[in-house]
Every structure is written in structure tokens, then in C-alpha cells.
N, C-alpha and C positions, 0 to 999 in steps of 0.2 A: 504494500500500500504506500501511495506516496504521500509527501508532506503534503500535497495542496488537494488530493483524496482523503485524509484525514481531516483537515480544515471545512471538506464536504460533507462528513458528520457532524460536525458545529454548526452547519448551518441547517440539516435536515433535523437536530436535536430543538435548535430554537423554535422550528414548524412545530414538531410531533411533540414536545413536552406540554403545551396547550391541552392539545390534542388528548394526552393523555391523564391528565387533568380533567377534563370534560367525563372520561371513561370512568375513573376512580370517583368522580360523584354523583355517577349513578350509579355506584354500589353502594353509596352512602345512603344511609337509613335520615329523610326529610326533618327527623325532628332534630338531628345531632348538628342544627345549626352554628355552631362554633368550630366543630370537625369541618363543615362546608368553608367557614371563611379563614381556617387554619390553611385551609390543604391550597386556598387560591392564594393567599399571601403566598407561601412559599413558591407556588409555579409563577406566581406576578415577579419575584427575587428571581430567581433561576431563569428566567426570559430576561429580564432586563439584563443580569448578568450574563450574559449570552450574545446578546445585542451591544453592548458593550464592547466585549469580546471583539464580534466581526469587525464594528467598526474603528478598532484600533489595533486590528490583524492586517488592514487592508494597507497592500503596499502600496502607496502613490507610485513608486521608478519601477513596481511591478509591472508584471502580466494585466493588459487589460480589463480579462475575465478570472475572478480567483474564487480558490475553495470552491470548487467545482464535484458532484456529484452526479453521474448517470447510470440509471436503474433502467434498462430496460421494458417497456409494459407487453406493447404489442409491435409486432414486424412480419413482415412478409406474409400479411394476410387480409384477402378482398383487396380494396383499391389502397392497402397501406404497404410501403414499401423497407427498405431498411431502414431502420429508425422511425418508424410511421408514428408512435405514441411512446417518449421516455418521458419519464420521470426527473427531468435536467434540472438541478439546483444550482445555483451558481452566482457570485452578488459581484457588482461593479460600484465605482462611486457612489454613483448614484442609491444603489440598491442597500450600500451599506449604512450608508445616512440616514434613508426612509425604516432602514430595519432598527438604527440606534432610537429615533423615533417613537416607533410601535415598542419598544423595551421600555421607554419611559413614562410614556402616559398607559399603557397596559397596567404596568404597577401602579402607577399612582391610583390609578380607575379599580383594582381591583382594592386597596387598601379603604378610600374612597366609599366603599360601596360595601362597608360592615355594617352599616348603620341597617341597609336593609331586611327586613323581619320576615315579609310574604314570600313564601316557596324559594329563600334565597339558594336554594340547591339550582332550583331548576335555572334561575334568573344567571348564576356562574356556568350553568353549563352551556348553557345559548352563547356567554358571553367570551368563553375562552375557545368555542369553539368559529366564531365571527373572528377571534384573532387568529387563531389557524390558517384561515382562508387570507389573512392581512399579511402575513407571513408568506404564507405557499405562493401569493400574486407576486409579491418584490423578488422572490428567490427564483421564479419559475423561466427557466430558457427554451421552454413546449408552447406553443399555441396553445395545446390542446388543456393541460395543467395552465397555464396562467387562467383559459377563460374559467376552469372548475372552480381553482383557487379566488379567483373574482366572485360569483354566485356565492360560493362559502361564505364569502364576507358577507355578502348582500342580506342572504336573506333571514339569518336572525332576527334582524333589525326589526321587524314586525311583531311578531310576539314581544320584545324586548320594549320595545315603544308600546303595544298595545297592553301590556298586562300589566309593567311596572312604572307606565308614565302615567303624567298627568296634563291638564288643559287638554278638553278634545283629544285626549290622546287616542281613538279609533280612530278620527278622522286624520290625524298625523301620522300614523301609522300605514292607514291607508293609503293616502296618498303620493309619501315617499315611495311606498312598494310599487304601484303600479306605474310611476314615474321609472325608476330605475328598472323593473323588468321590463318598460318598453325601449330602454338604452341599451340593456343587454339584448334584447330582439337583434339591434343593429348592430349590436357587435357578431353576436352567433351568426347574422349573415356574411358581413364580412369576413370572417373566421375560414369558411368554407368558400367564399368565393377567393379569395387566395389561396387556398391546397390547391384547389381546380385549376385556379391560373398559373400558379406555381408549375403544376403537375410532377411535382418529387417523390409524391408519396409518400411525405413525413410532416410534421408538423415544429420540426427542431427550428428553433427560431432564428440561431444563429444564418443556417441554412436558407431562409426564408428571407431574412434581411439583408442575406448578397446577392436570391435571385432581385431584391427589391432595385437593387445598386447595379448588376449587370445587364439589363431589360427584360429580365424573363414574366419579371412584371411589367408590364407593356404602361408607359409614360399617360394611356388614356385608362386603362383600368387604375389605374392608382389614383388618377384625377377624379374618376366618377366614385372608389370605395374612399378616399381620404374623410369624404364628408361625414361619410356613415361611421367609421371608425371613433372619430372625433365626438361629434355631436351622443354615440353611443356609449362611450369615455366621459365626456363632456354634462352629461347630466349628473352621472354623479358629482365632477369638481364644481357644480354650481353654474357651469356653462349659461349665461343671460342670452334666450326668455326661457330655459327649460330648470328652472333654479327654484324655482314656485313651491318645491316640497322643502326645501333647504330648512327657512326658518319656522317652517308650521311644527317639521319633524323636529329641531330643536324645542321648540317650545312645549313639546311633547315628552320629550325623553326626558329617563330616570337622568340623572346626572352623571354617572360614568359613564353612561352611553350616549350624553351628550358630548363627556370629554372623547371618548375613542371617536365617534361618530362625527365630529367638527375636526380632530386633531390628528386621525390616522384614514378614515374612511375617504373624506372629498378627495384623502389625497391620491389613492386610486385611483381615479380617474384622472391626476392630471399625469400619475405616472403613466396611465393607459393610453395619454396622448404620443407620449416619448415613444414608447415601446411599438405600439400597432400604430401609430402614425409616422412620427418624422422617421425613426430606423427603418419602420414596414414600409412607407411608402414616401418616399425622398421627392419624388417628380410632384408628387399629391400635396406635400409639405409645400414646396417652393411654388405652387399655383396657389393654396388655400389659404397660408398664414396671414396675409391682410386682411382678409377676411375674419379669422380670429384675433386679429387685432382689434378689431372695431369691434367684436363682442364682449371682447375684456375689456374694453373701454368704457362700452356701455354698462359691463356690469361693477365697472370697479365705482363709479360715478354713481349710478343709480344704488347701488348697495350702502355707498356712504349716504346719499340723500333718503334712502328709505331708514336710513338708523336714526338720524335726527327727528325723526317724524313719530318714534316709537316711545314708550312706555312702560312698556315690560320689559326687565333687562334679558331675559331671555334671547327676545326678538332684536333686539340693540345688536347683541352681541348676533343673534344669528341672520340680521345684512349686512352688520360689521364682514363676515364669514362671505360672504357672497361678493364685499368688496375685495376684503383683500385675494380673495380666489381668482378674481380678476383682475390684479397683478400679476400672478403666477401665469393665467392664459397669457398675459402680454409679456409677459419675458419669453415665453415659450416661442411668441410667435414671433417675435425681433430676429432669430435665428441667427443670434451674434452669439460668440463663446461669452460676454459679461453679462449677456442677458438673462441666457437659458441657464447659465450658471445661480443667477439671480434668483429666478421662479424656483429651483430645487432649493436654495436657503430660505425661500419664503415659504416653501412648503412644511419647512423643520420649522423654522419662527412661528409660523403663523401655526402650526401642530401642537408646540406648547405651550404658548400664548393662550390661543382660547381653550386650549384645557385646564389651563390653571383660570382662567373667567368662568367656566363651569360650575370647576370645583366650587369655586368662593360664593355663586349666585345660590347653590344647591345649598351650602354649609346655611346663609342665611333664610333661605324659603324653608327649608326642614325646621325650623323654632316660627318663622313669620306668618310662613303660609302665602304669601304674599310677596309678587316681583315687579308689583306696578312702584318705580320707583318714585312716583308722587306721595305714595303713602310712607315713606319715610324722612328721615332728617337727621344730621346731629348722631349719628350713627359711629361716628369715630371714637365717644364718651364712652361708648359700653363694648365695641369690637374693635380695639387698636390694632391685632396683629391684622385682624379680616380686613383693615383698609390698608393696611402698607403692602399687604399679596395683591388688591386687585388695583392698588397704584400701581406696583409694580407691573404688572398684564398691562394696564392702561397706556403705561410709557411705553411699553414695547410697541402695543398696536399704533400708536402717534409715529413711533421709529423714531423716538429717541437717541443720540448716540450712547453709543455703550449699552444698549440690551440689543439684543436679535432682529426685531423688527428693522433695523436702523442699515444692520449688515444686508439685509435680504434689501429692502428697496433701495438702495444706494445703488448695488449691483444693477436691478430693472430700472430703476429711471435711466441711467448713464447709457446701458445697453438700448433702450426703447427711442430717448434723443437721439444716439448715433444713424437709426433707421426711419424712424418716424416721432420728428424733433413736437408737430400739434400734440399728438397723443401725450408725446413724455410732461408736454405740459397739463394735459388733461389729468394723468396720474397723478402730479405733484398736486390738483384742485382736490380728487381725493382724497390725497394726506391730507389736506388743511380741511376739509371736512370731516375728518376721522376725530383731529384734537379738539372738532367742535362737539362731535357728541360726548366724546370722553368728557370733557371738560364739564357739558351738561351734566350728564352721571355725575361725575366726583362734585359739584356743587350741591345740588339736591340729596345726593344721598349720605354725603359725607358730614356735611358740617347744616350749617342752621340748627332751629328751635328743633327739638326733642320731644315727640311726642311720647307721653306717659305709658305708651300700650309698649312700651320697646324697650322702656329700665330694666327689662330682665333676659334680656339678649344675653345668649352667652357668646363667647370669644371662642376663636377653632380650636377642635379639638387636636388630642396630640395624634391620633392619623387624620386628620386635615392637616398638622402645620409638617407632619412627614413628607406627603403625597403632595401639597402645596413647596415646600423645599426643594424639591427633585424638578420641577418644573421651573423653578426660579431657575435655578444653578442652571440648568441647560439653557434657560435665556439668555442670563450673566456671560455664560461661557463664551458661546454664538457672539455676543455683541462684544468680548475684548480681547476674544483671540479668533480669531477668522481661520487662520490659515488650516489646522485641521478639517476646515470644513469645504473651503474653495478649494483646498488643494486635490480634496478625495473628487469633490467634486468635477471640478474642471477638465481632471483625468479621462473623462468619462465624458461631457461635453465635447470635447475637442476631438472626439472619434466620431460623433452624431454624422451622419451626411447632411450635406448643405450647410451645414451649421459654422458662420466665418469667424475670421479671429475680430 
């Protein structure tokens, strides 16, 4: 076995220890709920440290593709040829950041979520097994295992919002689902009209991404499936007009499924644009991305303006999520190495960013009951540490210098002016509508008269200021040392086709 096939168990162990997690508690007896939230802490530790792990194994002056794993499934059978279905694991820059990521709001979100009483057996087993699928998508070099590992994720989501949320939480449930299974419609057709067009008879991505680059995918088939890939990628990252379930489904979710669901989940989909777009189809990329330009535009604009307009911090924060998603579309679509470099640190900022906004909205509606931030005030007397966490989120999301936010847009504005200099101005209108709603928040909720229903507020608890700490520190990190993060990064950009310096 070699050193970079053993590094392929580290990465098939961070998939399958979820996984197996999920298995061990449904041998659990429902009533032994401290046994349930024993046994998810320790898998929530063992993933993050895992994730960890990959992303500080990954050689920058390495190999492209590392800690590489393939299992064969199925071959030389019906229209599948050699290598038709493997099981390819394998993480690049990019994969390794999105997986350090998923390590951190996982635990936080599983620590997070002790509080919960009702059927918390079943409520962890839906939820470690959505991260399986978070996992299997970043790690997966198959067509065929990336689209499984996608669905995995997806479809918990429904039960998870409809049994253990709240506000409308059927209809939020709802909604999100049949949104996103009509985006994976358009992906499963795409899926198969590249083997076809392909015609290899395998589904190895690799494989698939050099017929994209040699023309075996023909310059008009990629131009007619890019949209479909995209826009079926694209409604999960919030893609503007198909973004509509975004903050219903926040508003609805338990709170660690708001933190995974805002802080690991959208971001599938914008890795689904990299992956089955610009790699898959390069000709389809270099005709569409103005196009996705103007969608990120519109949603990064419209997202900030629909936040000012809200009330419930929930929904604040979830068009907050809808703007900053639409940075991450416009760095994608700049197709400059500072750009698309950009949208993947936006996608890690803005990941724990609004997980640690979750966590702090949850900690207070759990005593409040209530997230219309009109009904409070003066809030800072009885929860000091609860306002310095979600100052701290706040400044990120503004992209202040020195937290996370700051590093991720710097990178997309810079990259976004060099190619489309209105837009970059449009984006920067954004930011200064961001510090306006923040600003709003932290006024009304923070400080003024004190209403007498809230002298007995309590302050986080010590796993809130745990699962709250893990989320800081990765902000802090991102905003005063970069270079771990552009370097893994940029590794991995600069191989993208089309994609300039």
C-alpha cells in the first residue's frame, strides 16, 4: 500500500465514520438519550479531527490530486465499460478546505444540538447521515458517487426541517425539497447526457473532464448542458430567482440544521458549479459565465436589500445567505485565478460565519421564543458573551479586516473589477448594505431600554461558548493568516480550464 493509498483511508474514514454513527444509533435503545448525544459528540471530534487532518496533509508543491482511493463497483457490464462505476475518493485544494469546513460546523452543530429532547436519536441519525453525503460529494472523482453523495445530503433535510423545526416548518420543508429535487432533475439529466456524449463507458471524472478539454464533448453540447448543470447546482447555492426556499427553509430549521444547512449545504452547489461545470464543460463555462455574472449580481444586491427589509433574525441572516452566495457565483464567474480563488474562501467564511449566526439566534429563541428583533432591546445587560459571538459573525459578514469575510471579498471584488469593473462596483453596494442591516441588528437588539420580560435571559451555555469558539477561531484564522488557505486553494484554481491568471 502506498503512502498516498493510505492517506485514501483518511479520507474514506472521515465519509464512513458518520456513517457509522448513524448505524450505532439505531441500535440505540430511544430512551438512553445521553448514550445518543455521547456517541454524536465523539463522531462530531473524530470528523473534525479528520478534517483537520486532510486539510493540513494537503501538499501545496504536491500532486494535484492527493490521498486518492479507488474501489472498484461495477465494469464491463451493459453499456458500462472499464471503470464504468468506482468508488474514486480523492480531495484537491479545493476539496480539502470545503472538507476542513464540514469538520467544523459538523461538531459544532452536533454539540449545539444537546439541548434537543424529541426523538433526539432519530433527529442525529438523519443528521450524521446528510453529513455522509457532505463528505462522499467533496471527496467523490465518479459522476456517478458524486450525484449519490449529493441526494445523500439533500434529502434528510425534510424530515429534519419538518419534525424538528419551527415557523411553518411543513411549509419550509416543503418547499426547499421540491425546489432542490427539481435541480437535481437537471442535474440527473445532465449526468447521462455526458456518458452518452462522452461514450467511454465510465463515469471517472477525471476521465470525463479531459474528454471535456479534448472535444469529445463537442463545444455545442456543453453550451446547451452548461445551463442545466449550473442552474441544477445553482438552486441549491441560492442561485437568484430559484433561491425562494433558501430563507423560508432557514426560518424553519432546528438550528444545527440551520448551521450545516447555511454553512456546508449551499455550498454544494456552488462546488457542483466547479466540478460539473467549468472542469465538465470549459467551452459551456466560457459562453455562460456572464450570464452568471448578472445572476450573482442580482442576487448578491437583492439579498442584501431583502435583509434590511426583515425582522426576524432568522430571515436577516437567511438573505444575508442569499447575498453573500452571490459573491461566491461572481467570483466563480470572473474566471480569473483571484477570483474563483475568492468564491472558495467565501464559501469557508461565509460557512462559519453564518453558523456561528445560527448558533447565537437558536441559543436566544430557545429561552425567548421569539426572533422578531423588534421585541427586544438592551440585550447586552443580561447576555455579554451572546453579543461579542454575534458581533463577532457580524464583523465578518460586513468583511471587516482581520476576520474571514474581509479575506474572501477582497479576493472577488479585485478578481470581479479586473473583468467586469460595473459589477465589482455593484458588489462593493452590497457590502455597504450588509453593514447596514448588521448595524440595524446590533442597534435594536443590543443596546437600548430593556424590557422587563428578558431580566432573566441567560448567557451561552458552556457547549454554546464551545461550538460558538470553534467557529470564531476558524474566522480569526481565515482573516490573519491567509496563506494556508489561498495557497491550498489557488493550487487547485490554476489547473480549472479557462480559468486566467
Amino acid at each position: 500500500m502506498t503512502f498516498d493509498e493510505g492517506q485514501g483511508y483518511v479520507v474514506l474514514a472521515t465519509m464512513a465514520v458518520p456513517l457509522v454513527a448513524a448505524f450505532l444509533l439505531v441500535l440505540v435503545p430511544g430512551t438512553q438519550k445521553m448514550w445518543v448525544r455521547y456517541i454524536s459528540a465523539v463522531t462530531g471530534a473524530i470528523v473534525c479531527g479528520l478534517s483537520i487532518y486532510i486539510f493540513a496533509a494537503y501538499q501545496v508543491d504536491g500532486s494535484h490530486t492527493q490521498m486518492t482511493l479507488r474501489w472498484v463497483w461495477v465494469e464491463n457490464t451493459a453499456f458500462l465499460g472499464k471503470d464504468g462505476v468506482t468508488l474514486y475518493l480523492a480531495v484537491d485544494g479545493i476539496s480539502s478546505t470545503m472538507a476542513l469546513l464540514t469538520g467544523v460546523v459538523a461538531f459544532a452543530g452536533a454539540i449545539a444540538s444537546w439541548k434537543i429532547e424529541y426523538r433526539n436519536k432519530d433527529f442525529y441519525i438523519l443528521y450524521w447521515t446528510l453529513l455522509a453525503g457532505v463528505f462522499g460529494t467533496f471527496f467523490s472523482y465518479d459522476l456517478f458517487f458524486f450525484f449519490f453523495f449529493y441526494e445523500l445530503a439533500v434529502m434528510p433535510l425534510y424530515l429534519l426541517i419538518g419534525v424538528w423545526g419551527s415557523t411553518r416548518k411543513e411549509y419550509g420543508a416543503a418547499k426547499l425539497t421540491l425546489m432542490l429535487v427539481g435541480g437535481s432533475v437537471l442535474i440527473w439529466i445532465g449526468v447521462f447526457a455526458t456518458f452518452h456524449e462522452a461514450n467511454l463507458g465510465t463515469f471517472d471524472l477525471p476521465k470525463l473532464w479531459a474528454a471535456g478539454q479534448d472535444g469529445t464533448l463537442s463545444p455545442t453540447f456543453q453550451k446547451t448542458f452548461f445551463p442545466m448543470m449550473v442552474i441544477g447546482c445553482g438552486v441549491l447555492a441560492a442561485l437568484w430567482p430559484f433561491h425562494t426556499w433558501s430563507p423560508d427553509g432557514h426560518m424553519s430549521a432546528p438550528t444545527a440544521v440551520s448551521m450545516v444547512h447555511a454553512g456546508v449545504l449551499m455550498k454544494l452547489g456552488a462546488f457542483g458549479i466547479i466540478r460539473l461545470g467549468i472542469q465538465l464543460m470549459p467551452e459551456g463555462a466560457a459562453f455562460w459565465m456572464p450570464g452568471l455574472m448578472v445572476l450573482g449580481v442580482i442576487g448578491a444586491v437583492y439579498g442584501a436589500t431583502a435583509a434590511l427589509t426583515q425582522r426576524d433574525m432568522k430571515l436577516i441572516s437567511g438573505y444575508s445567505s442569499v447575498s453573500h452566495m452571490g459573491y461566491v457565483l461572481m467570483g466563480l464567474a470572473t474566471m480569473n485565478q483571484i477570483g474563483v480563488t475568492g468564491a472558495v474562501l467565501q464559501m469557508f467564511s461565509h460557512g462559519v460565519m453564518t453558523a456561528l449566526v445560527f448558533l447565537m439566534i437558536g441559543a436566544i429563541y430557545d429561552q425567548a421564543h421569539t426572533r422578531d428583533m423588534k421585541d427586544f432591546g438592551g440585550v447586552t445587560r443580561v447576555m455579554p458573551l451572546w453579543v461579542i459571538f454575534y458581533t463577532i459573525a457580524g464583523l465578518a459578514n460586513v468583511g471587516l479586516p482581520g476576520f474571514s469575510g474581509f479575506t474572501a471579498e477582497f479576493h472577488i471584488f479585485v478578481g470581479t473589477f479586473k473583468t467586469y469593473p460595473v459589477f465589482g462596483g455593484m458588489a462593493i453596494f452590497a457590502a455597504a448594505l450588509a453593514a447596514g442591516y448588521m448595524l440595524r441588528l446590533f442597534a435594536i437588539v443590543f443596546f437600548g431600554p430593556m424590557s422587563p420580560r428578558w431580566s432573566d435571559l441567560k448567557d451561552l451555555t458552556a457547549l454554546e461558548r464551545l461550538s460558538g469558539g470553534m467557529l470564531i477561531a476558524s474566522i480569526v484564522m481565515m482573516g490573519v493568516w491567509w496563506a494556508p488557505f489561498t495557497d491550498r486553494i489557488s493550487s487547485a484554481v490554476t489547473l480549472l480550464p479557462g480559468v486566467t491568471s
